[in-house]
C-alpha positions as CSV (number, residue, x, y, z in Angstrom):
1,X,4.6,-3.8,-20.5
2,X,7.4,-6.2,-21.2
3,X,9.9,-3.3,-19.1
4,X,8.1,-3.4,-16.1
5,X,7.7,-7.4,-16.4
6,X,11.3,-7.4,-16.7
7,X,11.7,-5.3,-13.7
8,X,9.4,-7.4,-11.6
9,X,11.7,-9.9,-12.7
10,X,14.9,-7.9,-11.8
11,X,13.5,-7.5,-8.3
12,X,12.3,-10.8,-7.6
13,X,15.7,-12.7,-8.4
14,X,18.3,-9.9,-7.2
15,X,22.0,-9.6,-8.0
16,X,22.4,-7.1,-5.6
17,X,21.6,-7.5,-1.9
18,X,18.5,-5.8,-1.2
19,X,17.2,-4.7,3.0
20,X,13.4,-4.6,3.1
21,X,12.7,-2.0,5.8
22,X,9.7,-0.7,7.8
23,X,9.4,2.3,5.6
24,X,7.7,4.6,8.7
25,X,9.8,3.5,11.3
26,X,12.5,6.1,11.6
27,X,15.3,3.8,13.5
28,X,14.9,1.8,10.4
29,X,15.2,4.8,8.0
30,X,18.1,5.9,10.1
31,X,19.5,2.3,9.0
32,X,18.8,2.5,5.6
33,X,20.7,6.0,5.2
34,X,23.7,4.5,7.6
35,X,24.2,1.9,5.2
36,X,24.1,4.3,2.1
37,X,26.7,6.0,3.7
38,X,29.3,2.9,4.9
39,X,27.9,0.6,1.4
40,X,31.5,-0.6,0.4
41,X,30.9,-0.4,-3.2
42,X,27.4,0.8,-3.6
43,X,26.1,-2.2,-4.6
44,X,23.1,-2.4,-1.9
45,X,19.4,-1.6,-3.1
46,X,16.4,-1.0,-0.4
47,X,12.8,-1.5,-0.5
48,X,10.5,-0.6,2.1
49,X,7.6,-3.2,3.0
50,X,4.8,-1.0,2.6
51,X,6.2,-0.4,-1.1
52,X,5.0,-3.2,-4.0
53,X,8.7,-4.3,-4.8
54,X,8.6,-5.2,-0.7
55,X,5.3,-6.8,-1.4
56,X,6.4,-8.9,-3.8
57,X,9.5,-10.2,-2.4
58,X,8.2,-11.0,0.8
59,X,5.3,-13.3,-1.2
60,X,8.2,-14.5,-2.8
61,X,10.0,-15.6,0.5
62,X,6.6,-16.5,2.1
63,X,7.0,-13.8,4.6
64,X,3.1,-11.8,6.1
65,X,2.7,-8.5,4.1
66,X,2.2,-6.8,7.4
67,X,4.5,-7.8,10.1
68,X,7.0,-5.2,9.7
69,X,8.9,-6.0,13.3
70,X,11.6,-7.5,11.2
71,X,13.8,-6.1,8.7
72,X,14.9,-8.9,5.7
73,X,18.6,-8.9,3.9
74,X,18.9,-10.8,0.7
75,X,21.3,-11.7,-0.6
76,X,22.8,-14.5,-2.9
77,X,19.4,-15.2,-3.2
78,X,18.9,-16.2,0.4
79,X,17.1,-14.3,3.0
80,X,17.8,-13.5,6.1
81,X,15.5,-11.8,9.0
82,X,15.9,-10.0,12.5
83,X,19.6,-10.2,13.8
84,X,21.0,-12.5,11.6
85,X,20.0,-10.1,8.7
86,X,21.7,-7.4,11.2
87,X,24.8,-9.3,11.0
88,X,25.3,-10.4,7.4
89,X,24.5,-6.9,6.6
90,X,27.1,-5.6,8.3
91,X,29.4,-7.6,6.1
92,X,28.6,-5.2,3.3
93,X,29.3,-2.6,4.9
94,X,32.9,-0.5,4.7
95,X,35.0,0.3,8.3
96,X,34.9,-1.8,11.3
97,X,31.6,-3.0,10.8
98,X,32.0,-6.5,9.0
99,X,33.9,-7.6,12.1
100,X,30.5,-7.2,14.2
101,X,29.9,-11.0,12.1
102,X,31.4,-12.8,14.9
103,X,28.5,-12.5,17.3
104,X,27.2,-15.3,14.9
105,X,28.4,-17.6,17.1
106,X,26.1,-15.8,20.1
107,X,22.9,-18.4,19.6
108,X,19.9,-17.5,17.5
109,X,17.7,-17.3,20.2
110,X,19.5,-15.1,22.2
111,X,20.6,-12.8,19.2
112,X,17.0,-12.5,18.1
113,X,15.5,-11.9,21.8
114,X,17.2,-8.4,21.8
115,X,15.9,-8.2,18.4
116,X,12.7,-8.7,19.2
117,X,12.8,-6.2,22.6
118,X,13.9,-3.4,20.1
119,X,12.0,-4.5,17.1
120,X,8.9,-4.0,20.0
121,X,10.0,-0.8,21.5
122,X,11.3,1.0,18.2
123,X,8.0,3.4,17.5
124,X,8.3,3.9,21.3
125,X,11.8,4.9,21.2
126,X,12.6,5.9,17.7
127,X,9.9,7.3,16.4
128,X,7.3,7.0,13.5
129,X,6.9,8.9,10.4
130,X,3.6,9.3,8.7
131,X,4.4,8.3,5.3
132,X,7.2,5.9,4.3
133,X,11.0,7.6,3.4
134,X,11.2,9.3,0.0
135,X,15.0,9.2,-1.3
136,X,15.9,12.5,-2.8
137,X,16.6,12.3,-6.1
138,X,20.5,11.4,-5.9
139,X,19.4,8.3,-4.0
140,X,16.6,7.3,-6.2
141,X,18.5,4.7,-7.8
142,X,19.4,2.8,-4.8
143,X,15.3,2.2,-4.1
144,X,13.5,-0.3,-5.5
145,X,10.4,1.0,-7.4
């Protein structure tokens, strides 16, 4: 009992960045294994929305249980949604991509309006599993559980 309070714990004030995800969308799982591969240090963990360790950390940043049209990157203890989570993440990321940072100076509401058009098109376009994306067993450790 007192392990899995202190994992609760571990999850709920992180000290590594964590990307919810929409665990059934597949442009989202194709994110979440893009980022395994360019993680600079391999510091970034993942948790899908569906999953309790999601649950919980969206309560805890006062975010709906079920409106998975946004992915969420925390980090530092802050969180961060749609394409501003986009861009931060790519900070963490090895090659090119932390340069991609400057389009923070592209306003919020433009930023997020592409967001959104994807974010609404993404089953359409991408995809949709029926169950959420298992890690094999080599990944495990990068999931939230």
């Amino acid at each position: 009992m007192i392990y899995f309070l202190s994992l609760k714990l571990n999850y709920l004030t992180p000290s590594s960045p964590i990307l919810l995800f929409d665990g059934v969308c597949n442009l989202c799982n194709g994110v979440v294994q893009f980022v395994i591969k360019k993680d600079k240090k391999g510091l970034n963990k993942f948790a899908s929305m569906q999953g309790e360790p999601g649950n919980q950390l969206l309560a805890k940043y006062q975010l709906p249980a079920d409106a998975f049209n946004s992915f969420v990157f925390i980090c530092d203890n802050r969180m961060y949604q749609k394409s501003t989570a986009a861009l931060k993440l790519c900070t963490h990321l090895k090659g090119g991509w932390p340069i991609c940072y400057v389009f923070m100076i592209v306003p919020v509401f433009i930023r997020d309006a592409v967001y959104n058009l994807i974010a609404r098109n993404r089953y359409k376009w991408f995809g949709k599993t029926a169950a959420c994306y298992l890690p094999t067993p080599e990944l495990q450790s990068k999931f939230l559980s």
